[in-house]
C-alpha positions in Angstrom: 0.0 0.0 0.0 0.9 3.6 -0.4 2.3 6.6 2.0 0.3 10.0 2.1 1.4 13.1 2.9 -1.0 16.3 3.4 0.3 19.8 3.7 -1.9 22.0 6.0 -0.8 26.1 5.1 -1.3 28.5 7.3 -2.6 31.8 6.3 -0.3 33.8 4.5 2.3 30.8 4.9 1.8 28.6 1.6 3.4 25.0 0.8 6.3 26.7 -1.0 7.2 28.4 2.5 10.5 26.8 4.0 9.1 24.7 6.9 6.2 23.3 4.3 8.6 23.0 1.5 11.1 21.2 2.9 8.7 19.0 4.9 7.8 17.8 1.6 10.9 17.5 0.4 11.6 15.3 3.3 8.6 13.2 2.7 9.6 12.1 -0.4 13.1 11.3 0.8 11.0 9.0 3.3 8.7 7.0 0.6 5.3 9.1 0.5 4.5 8.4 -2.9 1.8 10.7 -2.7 1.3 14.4 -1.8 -1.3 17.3 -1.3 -0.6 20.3 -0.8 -4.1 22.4 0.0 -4.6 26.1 -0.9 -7.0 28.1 0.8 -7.6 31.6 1.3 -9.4 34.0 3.6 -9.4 37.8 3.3 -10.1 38.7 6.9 -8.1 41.2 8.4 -7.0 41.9 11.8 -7.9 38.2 13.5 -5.4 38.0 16.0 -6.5 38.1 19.3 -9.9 37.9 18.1 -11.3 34.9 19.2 -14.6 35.3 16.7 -12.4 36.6 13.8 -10.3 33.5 14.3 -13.4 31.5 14.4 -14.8 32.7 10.8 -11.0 32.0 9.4 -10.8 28.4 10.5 -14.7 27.9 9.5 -13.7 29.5 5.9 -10.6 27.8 6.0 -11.7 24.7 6.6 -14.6 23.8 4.5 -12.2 24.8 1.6 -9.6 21.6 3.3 -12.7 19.7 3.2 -13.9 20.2 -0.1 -10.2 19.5 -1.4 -10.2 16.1 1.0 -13.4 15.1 -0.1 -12.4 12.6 -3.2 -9.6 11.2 -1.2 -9.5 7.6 -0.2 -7.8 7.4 3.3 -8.4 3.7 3.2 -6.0 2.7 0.6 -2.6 3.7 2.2 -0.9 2.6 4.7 0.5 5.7 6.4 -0.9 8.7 6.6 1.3 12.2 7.4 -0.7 15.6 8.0 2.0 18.1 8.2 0.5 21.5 9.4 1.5 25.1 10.1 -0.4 28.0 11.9 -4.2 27.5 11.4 -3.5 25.0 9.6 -2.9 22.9 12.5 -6.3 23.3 14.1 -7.7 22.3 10.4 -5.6 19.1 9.9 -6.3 18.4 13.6 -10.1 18.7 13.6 -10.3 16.9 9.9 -8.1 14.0 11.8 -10.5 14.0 13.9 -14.1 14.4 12.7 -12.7 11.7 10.3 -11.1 9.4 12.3 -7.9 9.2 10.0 -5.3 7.4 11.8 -2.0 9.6 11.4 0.8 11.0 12.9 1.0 14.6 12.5 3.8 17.7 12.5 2.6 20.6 13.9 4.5 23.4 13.1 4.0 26.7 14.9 0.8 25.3 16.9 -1.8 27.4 18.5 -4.0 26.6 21.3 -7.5 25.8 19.7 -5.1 23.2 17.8 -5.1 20.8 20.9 -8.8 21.0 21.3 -8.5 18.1 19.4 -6.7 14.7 20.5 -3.3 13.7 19.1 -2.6 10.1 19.0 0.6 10.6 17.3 1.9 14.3 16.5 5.5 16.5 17.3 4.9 20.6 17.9 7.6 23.2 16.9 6.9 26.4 18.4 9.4 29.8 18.9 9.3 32.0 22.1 8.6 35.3 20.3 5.8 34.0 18.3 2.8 36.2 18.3 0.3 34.2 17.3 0.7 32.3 20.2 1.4 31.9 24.0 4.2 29.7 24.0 4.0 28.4 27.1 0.4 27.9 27.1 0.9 25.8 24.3 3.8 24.3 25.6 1.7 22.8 28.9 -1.4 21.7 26.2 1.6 19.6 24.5 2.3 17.7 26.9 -1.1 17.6 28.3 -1.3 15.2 25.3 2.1 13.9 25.3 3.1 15.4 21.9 6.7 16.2 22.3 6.8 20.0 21.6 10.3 21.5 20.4 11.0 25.4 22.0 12.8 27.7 20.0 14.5 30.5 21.5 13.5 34.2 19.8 12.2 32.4 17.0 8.8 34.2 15.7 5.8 32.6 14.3 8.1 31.0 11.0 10.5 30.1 13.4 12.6 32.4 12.7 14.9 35.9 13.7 16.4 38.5 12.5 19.8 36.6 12.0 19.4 35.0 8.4 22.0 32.5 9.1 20.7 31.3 12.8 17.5 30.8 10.7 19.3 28.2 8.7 20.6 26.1 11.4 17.0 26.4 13.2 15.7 25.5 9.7 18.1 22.8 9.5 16.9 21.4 13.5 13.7 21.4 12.5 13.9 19.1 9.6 16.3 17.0 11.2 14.1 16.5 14.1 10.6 15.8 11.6 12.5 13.5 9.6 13.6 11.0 12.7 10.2 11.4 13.8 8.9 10.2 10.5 11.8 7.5 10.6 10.2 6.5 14.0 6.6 5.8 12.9 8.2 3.8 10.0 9.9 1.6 12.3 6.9 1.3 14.7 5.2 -0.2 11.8 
């Protein structure tokens, strides 16, 4: 059977962003034969810290996930990878869920309403400065559901800072770190 891997955007932070673009990269380095990378759009403005704004984005964003999921046959591989970022993490977690897909999932840049769904099988990358987020909040939700959550100091929402080359080497963690947890969940198999 095949391997599946589904990339989750976030808004404003499309597949061909480096976390999403490399992820994929990796993928196929690990076998997933098959891809999807989902576009959606939403032209909301001002929706952070506004828990109703954030509300319409992930209902708009994700009935356009759904619609693109709809014609997909989960049944016919035999691993499935959701790799998220942003919102995009609260979509692929919900659809995981409302579905009852069994798949192990990288959550890049996680917010809270992401773990108000369970994780059976997920890793979280988050940085300290991002403004999206409370870190540690989401940091104690993590483990709440034993995903193991990676911290990165004075990284923003793309984990990243103002120092181009310390964003290679925490680009360069953070794919080390997905790929081994990929590597993992072939070997449990």
């Amino acid at each position: 059977m095949k391997k599946l891997a589904i990339f989750f955007p976030g808004i404003g932070y499309h597949c061909d962003k480096p976390l999403l673009y490399y992820a994929r990269k990796l993928t196929q380095e690990c076998g997933y034969e098959e891809s999807i990378s989902l576009s959606y759009s939403y032209d909301g403005r001002n929706i952070r810290g506004d828990e109703q704004k954030m509300q319409q984005a992930f209902e708009a964003l994700y009935a356009q996930a759904e619609q693109q999921l709809s014609k997909v046959d989960f049944g016919k591989y035999s691993e499935i990878l959701f790799v998220s970022k942003s919102v995009g993490t609260i979509i692929a977690s919900n659809y995981a869920w409302k579905y009852k897909i069994p798949c192990q999932q990288v959550l890049y840049t996680p917010l809270k309403q992401t773990y108000a769904f369970p994780h059976e099988n997920a890793i979280a990358f988050i940085g300290t400065k991002d403004p999206w987020s409370n870190t540690e909040e989401v940091v104690r939700l993590s483990e709440q559901q034993k995903v193991s959550i990676y911290v990165y100091e004075e990284a923003n929402h793309s984990i990243e800072t103002p120092d181009t080359m310390k964003n290679l080497e925490l680009l360069t963690d953070v794919m080390e770190k997905t790929k081994r947890y990929i590597h993992l969940f072939e070997i449990i198999q």
